[in-house]
Every structure is written in C-alpha cells, then in structure tokens.
mmCIF file of the N, C-alpha and C atoms, coordinates in Angstrom:
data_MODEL
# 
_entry.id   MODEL 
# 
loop_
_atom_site.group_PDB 
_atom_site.id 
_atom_site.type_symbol 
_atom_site.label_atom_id 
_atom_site.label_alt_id 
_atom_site.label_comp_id 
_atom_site.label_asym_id 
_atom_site.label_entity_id 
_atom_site.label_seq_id 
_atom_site.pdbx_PDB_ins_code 
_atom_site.Cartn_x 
_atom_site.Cartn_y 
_atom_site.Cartn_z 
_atom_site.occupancy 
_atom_site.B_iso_or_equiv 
_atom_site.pdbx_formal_charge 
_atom_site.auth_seq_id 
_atom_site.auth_comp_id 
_atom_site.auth_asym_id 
_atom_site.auth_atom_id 
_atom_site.pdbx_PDB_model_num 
ATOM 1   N N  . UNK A 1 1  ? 191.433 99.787  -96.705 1.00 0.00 ? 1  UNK A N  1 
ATOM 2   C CA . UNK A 1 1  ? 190.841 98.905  -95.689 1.00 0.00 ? 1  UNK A CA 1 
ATOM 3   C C  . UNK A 1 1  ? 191.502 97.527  -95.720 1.00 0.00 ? 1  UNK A C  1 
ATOM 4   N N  . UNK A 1 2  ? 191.957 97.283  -96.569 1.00 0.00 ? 2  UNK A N  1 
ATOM 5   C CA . UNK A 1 2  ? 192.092 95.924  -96.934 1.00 0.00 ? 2  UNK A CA 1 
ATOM 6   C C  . UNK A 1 2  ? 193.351 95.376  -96.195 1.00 0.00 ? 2  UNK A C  1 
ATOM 7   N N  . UNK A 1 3  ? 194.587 96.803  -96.209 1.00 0.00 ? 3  UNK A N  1 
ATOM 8   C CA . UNK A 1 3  ? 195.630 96.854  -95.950 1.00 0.00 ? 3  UNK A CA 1 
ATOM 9   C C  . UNK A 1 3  ? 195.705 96.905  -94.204 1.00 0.00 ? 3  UNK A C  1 
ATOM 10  N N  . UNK A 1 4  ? 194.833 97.701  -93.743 1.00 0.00 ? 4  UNK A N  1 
ATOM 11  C CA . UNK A 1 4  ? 194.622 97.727  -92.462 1.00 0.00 ? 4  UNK A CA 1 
ATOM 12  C C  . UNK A 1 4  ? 194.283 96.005  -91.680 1.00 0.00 ? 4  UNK A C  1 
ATOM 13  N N  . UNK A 1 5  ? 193.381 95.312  -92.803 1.00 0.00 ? 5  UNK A N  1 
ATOM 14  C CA . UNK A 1 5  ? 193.400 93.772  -92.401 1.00 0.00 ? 5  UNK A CA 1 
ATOM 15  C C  . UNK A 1 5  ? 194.188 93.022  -92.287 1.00 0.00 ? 5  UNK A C  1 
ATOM 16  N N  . UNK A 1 6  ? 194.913 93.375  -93.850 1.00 0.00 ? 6  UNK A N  1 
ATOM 17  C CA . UNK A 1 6  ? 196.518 92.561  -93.527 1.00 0.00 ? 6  UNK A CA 1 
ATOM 18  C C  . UNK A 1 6  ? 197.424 92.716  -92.322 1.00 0.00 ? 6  UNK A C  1 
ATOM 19  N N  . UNK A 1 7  ? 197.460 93.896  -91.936 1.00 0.00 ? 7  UNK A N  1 
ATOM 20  C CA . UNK A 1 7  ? 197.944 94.482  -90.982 1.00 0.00 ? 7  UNK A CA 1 
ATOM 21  C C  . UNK A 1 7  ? 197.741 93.931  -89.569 1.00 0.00 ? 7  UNK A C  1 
ATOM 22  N N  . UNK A 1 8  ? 196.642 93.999  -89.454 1.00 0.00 ? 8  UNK A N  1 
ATOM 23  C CA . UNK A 1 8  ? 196.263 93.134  -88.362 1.00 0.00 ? 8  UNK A CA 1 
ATOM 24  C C  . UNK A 1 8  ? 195.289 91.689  -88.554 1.00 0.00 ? 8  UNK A C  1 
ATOM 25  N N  . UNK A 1 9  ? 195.772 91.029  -89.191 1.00 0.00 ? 9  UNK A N  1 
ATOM 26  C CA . UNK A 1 9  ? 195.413 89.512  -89.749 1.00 0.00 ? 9  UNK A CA 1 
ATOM 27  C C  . UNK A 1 9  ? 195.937 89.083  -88.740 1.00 0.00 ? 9  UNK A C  1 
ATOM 28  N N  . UNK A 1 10 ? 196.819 88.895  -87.597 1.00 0.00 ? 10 UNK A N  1 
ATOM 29  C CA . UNK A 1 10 ? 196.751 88.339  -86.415 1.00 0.00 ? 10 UNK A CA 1 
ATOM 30  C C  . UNK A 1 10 ? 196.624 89.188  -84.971 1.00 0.00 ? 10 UNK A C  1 
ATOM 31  N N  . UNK A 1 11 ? 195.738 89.364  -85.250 1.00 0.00 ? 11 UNK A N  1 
ATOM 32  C CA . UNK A 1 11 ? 195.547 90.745  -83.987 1.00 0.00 ? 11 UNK A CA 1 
ATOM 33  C C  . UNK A 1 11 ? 195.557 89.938  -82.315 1.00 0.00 ? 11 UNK A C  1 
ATOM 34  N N  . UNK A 1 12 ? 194.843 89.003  -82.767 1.00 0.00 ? 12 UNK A N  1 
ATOM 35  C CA . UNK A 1 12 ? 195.040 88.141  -81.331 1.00 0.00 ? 12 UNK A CA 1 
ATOM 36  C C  . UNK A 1 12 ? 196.530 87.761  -80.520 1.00 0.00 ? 12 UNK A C  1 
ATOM 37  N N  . UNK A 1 13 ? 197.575 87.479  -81.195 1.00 0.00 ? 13 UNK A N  1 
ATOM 38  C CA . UNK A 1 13 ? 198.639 86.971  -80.808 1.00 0.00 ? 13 UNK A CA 1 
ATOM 39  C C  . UNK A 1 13 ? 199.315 88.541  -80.342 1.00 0.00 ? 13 UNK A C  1 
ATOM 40  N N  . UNK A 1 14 ? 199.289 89.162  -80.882 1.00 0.00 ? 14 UNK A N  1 
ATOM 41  C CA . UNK A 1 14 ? 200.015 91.098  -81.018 1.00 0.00 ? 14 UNK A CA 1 
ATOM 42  C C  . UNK A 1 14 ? 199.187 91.217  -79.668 1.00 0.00 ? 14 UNK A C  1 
ATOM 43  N N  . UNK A 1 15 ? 197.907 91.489  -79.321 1.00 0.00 ? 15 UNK A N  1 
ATOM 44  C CA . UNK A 1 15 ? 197.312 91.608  -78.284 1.00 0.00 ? 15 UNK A CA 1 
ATOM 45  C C  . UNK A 1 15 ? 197.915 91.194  -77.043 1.00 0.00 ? 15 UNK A C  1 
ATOM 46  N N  . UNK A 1 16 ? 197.509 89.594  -76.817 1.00 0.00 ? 16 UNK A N  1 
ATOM 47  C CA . UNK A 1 16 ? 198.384 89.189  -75.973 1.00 0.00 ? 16 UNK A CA 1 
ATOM 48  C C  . UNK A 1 16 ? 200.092 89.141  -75.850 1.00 0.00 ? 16 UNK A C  1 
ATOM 49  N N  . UNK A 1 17 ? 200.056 89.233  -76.487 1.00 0.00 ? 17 UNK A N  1 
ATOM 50  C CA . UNK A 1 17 ? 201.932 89.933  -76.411 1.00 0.00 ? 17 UNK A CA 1 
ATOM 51  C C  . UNK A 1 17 ? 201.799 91.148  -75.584 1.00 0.00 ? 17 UNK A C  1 
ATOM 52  N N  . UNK A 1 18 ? 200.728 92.251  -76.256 1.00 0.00 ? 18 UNK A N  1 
ATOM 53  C CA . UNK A 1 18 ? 201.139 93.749  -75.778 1.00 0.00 ? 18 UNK A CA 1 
ATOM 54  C C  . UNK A 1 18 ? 200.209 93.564  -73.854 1.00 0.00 ? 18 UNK A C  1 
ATOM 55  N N  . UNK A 1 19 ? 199.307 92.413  -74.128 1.00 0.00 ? 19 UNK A N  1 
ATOM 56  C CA . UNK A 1 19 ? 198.886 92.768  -72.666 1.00 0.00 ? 19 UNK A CA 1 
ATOM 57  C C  . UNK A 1 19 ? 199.899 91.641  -71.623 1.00 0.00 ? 19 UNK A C  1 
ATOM 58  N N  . UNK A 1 20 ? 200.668 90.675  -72.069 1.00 0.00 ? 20 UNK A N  1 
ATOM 59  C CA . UNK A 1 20 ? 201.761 90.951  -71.363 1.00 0.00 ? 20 UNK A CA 1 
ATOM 60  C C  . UNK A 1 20 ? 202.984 91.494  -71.022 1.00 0.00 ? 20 UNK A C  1 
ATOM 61  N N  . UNK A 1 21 ? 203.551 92.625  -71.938 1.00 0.00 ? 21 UNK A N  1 
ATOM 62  C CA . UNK A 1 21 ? 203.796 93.553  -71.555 1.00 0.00 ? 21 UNK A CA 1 
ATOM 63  C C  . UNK A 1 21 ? 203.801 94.771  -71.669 1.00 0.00 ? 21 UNK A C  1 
ATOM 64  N N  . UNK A 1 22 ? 202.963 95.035  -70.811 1.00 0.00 ? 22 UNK A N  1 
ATOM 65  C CA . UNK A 1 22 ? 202.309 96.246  -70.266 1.00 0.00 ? 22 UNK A CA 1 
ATOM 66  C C  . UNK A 1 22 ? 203.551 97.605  -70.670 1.00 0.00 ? 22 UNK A C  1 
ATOM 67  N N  . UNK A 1 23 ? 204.663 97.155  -70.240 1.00 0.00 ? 23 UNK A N  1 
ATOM 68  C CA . UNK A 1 23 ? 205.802 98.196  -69.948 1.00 0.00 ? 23 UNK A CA 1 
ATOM 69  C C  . UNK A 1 23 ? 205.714 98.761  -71.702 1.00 0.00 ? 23 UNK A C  1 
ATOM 70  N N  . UNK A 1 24 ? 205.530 97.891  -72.942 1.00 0.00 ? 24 UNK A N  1 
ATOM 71  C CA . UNK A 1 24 ? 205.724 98.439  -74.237 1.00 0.00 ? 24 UNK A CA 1 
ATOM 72  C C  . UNK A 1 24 ? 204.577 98.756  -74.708 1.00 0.00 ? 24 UNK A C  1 
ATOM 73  N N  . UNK A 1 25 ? 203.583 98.811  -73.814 1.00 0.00 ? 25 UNK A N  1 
ATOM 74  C CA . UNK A 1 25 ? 202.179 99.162  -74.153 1.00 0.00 ? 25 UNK A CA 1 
ATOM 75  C C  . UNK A 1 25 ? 202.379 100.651 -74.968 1.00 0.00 ? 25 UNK A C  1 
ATOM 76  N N  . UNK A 1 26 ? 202.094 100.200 -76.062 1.00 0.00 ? 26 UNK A N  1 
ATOM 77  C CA . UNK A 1 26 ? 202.359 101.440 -77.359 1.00 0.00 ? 26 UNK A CA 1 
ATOM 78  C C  . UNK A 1 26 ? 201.033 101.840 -77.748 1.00 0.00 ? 26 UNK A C  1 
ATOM 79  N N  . UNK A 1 27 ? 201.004 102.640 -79.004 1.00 0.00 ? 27 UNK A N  1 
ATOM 80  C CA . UNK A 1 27 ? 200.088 103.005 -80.263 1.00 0.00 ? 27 UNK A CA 1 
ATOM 81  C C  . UNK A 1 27 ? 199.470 101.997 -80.729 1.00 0.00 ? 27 UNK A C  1 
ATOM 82  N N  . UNK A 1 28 ? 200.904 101.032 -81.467 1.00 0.00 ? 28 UNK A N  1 
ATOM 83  C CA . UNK A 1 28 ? 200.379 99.784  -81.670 1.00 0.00 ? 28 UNK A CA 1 
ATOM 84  C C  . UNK A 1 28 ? 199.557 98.854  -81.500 1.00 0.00 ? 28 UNK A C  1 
ATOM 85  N N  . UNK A 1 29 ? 199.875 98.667  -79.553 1.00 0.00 ? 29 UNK A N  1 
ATOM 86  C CA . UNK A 1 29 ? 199.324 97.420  -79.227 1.00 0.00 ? 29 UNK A CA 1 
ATOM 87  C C  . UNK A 1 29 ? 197.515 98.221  -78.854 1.00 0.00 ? 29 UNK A C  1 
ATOM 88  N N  . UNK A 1 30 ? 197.668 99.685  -78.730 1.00 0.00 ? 30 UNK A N  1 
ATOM 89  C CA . UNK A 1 30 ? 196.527 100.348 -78.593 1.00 0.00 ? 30 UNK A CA 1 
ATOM 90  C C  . UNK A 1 30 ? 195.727 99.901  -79.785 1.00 0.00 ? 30 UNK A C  1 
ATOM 91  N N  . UNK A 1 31 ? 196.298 100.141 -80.378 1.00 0.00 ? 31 UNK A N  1 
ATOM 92  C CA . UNK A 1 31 ? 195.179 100.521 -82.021 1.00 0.00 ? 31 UNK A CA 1 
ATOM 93  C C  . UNK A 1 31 ? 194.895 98.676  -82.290 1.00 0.00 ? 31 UNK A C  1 
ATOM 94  N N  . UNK A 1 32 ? 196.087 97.730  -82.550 1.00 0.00 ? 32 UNK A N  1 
ATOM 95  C CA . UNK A 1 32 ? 195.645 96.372  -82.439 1.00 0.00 ? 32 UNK A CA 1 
ATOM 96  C C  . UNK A 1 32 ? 194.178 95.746  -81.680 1.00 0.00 ? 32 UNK A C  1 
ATOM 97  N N  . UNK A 1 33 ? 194.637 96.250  -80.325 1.00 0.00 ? 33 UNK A N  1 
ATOM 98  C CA . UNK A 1 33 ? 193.594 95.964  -79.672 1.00 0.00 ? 33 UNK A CA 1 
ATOM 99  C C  . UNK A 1 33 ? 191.989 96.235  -80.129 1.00 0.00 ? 33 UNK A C  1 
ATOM 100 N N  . UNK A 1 34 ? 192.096 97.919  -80.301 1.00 0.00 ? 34 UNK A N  1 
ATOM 101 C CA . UNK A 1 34 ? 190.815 98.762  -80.794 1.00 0.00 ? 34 UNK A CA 1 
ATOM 102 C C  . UNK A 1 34 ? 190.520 97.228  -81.947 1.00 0.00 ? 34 UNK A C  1 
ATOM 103 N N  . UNK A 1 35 ? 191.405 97.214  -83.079 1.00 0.00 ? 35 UNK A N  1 
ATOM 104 C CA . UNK A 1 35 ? 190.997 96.847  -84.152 1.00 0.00 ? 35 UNK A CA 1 
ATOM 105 C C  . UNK A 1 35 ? 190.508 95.431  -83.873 1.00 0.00 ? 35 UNK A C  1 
ATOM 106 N N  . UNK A 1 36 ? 190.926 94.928  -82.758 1.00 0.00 ? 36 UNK A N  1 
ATOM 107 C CA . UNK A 1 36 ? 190.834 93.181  -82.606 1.00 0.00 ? 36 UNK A CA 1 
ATOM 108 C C  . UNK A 1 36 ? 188.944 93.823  -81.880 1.00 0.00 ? 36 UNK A C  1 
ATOM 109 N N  . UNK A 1 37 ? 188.797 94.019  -81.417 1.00 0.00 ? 37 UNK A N  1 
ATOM 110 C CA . UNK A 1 37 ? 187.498 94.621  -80.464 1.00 0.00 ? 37 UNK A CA 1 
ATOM 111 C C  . UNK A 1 37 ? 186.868 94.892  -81.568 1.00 0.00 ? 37 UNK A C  1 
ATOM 112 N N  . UNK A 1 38 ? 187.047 95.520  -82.453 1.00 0.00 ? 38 UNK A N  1 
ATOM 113 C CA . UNK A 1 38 ? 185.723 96.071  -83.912 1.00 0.00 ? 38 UNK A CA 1 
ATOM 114 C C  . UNK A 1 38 ? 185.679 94.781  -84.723 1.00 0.00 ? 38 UNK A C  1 
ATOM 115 N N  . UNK A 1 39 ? 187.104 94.297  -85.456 1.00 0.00 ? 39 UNK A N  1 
ATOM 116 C CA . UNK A 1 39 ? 186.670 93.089  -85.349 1.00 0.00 ? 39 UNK A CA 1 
ATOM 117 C C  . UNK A 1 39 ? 185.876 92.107  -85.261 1.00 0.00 ? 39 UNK A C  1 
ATOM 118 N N  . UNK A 1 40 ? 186.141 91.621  -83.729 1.00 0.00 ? 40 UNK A N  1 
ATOM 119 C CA . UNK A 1 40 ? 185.366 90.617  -82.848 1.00 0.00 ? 40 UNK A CA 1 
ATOM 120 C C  . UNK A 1 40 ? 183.821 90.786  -83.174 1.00 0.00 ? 40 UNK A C  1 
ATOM 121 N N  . UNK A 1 41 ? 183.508 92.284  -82.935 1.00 0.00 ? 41 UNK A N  1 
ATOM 122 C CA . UNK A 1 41 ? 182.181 92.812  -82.918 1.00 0.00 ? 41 UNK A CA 1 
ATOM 123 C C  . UNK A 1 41 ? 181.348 92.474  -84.437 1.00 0.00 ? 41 UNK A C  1 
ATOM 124 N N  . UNK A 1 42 ? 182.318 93.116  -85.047 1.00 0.00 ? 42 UNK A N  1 
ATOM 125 C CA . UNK A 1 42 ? 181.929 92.478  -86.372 1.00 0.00 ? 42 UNK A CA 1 
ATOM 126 C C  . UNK A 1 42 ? 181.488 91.285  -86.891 1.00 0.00 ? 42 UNK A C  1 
ATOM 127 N N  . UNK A 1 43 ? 182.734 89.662  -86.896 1.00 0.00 ? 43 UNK A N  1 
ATOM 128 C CA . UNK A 1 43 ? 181.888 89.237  -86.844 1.00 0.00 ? 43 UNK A CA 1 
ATOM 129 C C  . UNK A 1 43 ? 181.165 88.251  -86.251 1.00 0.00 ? 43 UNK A C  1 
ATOM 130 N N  . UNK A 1 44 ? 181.084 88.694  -85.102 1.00 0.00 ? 44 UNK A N  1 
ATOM 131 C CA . UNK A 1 44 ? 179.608 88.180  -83.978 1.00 0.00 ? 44 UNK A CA 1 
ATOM 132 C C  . UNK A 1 44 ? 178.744 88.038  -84.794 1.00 0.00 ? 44 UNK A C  1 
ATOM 133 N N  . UNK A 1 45 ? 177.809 89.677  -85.427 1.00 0.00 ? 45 UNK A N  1 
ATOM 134 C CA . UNK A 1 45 ? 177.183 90.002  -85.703 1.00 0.00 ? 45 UNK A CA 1 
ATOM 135 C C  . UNK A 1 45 ? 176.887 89.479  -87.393 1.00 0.00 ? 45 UNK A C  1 
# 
C-alpha cells in the first residue's frame, strides 16, 4: 500500500496532464485518476 502512495504522491499534477491529453489517455492516467478520486474521498472523510 504504501508503495502504491508513493506512486501516486502527486496524483493531481499526472491527472491534469492526462486530462489534457486526452490522445495518451492510458492505464495510467486511468488508474491515477481512480486513485486521486479514493484518495480525495478519503480524506474528506
């Protein structure tokens, strides 16, 4: 788990990168995203 954080320890900047461009919209910027969204949710809460 921990590694998955490091991993995406800047999920925000990777995000907007991948949602401007759309054309390299990968796995990556998929799963970034997911992870920036659970994240977020997290901690809201």
């Amino acid at each position: 788990m921990l590694k998955v954080v490091k991993l995406f320890s800047k999920p925000y900047l990777k995000s907007i990168e991948c949602l401007l461009t759309l054309s390299q919209f990968d796995f990556v910027c998929t799963s970034s995203l997911i992870i920036l969204s659970i994240y977020t949710t997290h901690k809201i809460r």
